[in-house]
N, C-alpha and C positions, 0 to 999 in steps of 0.2 A: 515779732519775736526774733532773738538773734537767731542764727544758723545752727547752732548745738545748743541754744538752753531747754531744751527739752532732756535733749541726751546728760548735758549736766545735772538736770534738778532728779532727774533719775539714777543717777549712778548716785549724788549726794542721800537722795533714800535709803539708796539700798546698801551702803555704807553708815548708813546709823543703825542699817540693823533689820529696816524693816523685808519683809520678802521680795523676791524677784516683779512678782504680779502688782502688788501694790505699788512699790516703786513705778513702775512704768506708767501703770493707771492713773495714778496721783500726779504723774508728770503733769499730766493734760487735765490737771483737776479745773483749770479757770476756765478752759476753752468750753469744760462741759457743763458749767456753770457750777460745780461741785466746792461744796469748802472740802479743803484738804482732808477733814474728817473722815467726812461723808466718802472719800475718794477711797482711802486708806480701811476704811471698813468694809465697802462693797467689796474693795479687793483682797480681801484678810483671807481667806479662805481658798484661792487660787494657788497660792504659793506652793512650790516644791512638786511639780507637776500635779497639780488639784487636792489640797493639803494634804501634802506629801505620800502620794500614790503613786510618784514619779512616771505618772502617763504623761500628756502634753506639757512642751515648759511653761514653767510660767510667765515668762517676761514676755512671750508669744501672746498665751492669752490673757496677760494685763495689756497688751495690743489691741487685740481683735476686739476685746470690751471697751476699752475708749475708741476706738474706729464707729466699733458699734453705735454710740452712744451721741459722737460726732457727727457720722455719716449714714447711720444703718437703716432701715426702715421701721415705719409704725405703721403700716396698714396689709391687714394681709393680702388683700385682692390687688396689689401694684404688686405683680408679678416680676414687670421689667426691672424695678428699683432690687429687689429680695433677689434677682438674677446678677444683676449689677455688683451689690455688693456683696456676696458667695465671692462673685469672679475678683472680684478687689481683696477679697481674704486668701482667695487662695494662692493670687499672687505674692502676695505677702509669707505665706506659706512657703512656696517656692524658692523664691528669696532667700529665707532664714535654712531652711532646706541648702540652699545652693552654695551660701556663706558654710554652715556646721554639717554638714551632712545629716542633720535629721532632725525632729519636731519632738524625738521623745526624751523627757529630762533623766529615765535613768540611762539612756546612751550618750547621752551628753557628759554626763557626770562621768559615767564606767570608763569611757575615754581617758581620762585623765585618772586614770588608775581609784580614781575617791570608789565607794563599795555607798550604793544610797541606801536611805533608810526612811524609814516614814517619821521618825523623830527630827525634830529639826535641831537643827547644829546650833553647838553656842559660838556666839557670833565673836572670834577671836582672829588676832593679828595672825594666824596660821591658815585659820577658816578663809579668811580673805586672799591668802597669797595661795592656797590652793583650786581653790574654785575658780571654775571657770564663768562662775555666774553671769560677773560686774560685765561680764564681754557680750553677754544675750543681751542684759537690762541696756547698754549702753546703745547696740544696733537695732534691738526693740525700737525704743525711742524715737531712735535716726530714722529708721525708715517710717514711723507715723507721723515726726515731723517733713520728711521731703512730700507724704503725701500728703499731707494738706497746706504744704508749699507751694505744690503741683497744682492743686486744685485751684489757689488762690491767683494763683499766675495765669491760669487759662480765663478761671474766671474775671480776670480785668484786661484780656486782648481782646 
């Protein structure tokens, strides 16, 4: 994959409209063997800090769900793997933390003066020039595609 087309096909989502969470999910919809449907539905419901409770953002946890889902585990007794990847999310955490100052979408939002609401906004040329969304979905993205850039580069040295 090129260098940003993740980050592309994700902003191109979330620019037609669809949520923050989905968008990024869907990004990685081939990697996780997902038809874009199927991507776009698991993640319907994440949007707007967890449809729209504006606790964690979404474009975070349409992250953490395709990481998941990429790289997470299925068994519960591999303890080391379920330690592993905690430590992989929460740097990713950190990160998104270190870029915005924070994980939670109504302080992300209140930032930029918008007032959240648990309704979701109709998605207009104004909606788009005031949010701050496109900026999460966009580094969302980036940083799951460096990490499994990362991972692919070790694993062929």
């Amino acid at each position: 994959m090129q260098p940003d087309e993740r980050v592309i096909l994700a902003r191109d989502y979330f620019l037609k409209g669809f949520n923050c969470a989905q968008s990024v999910f869907a990004a990685f919809h081939a990697d996780m063997g997902l038809s874009e449907r199927a991507a776009l539905l698991v993640a319907s419901g994440m949007g707007g800090g967890v449809g729209g409770l504006r606790e964690i953002c979404g474009a975070f946890t349409g992250l953490v769900m395709a990481m998941g889902a990429l790289r997470g585990y299925d068994d519960p007794t591999d303890t080391q793997r379920k330690k592993a990847h905690y430590a992989a999310m929460q740097a990713l955490g950190a990160r998104f933390t270190a870029d915005f100052d924070t994980l939670i979408c109504r302080d992300l939002l209140q930032r930029q003066g918008i007032v959240p609401s648990p309704v979701p906004a109709e998605r207009t040329p104004d909606y788009y020039r005031d949010r701050p969304c496109a900026r999460y979905v966009e580094a969302c993205a980036r940083y799951g595609q460096e990490m499994l850039n990362a991972e692919t580069a070790a694993a062929q040295s």
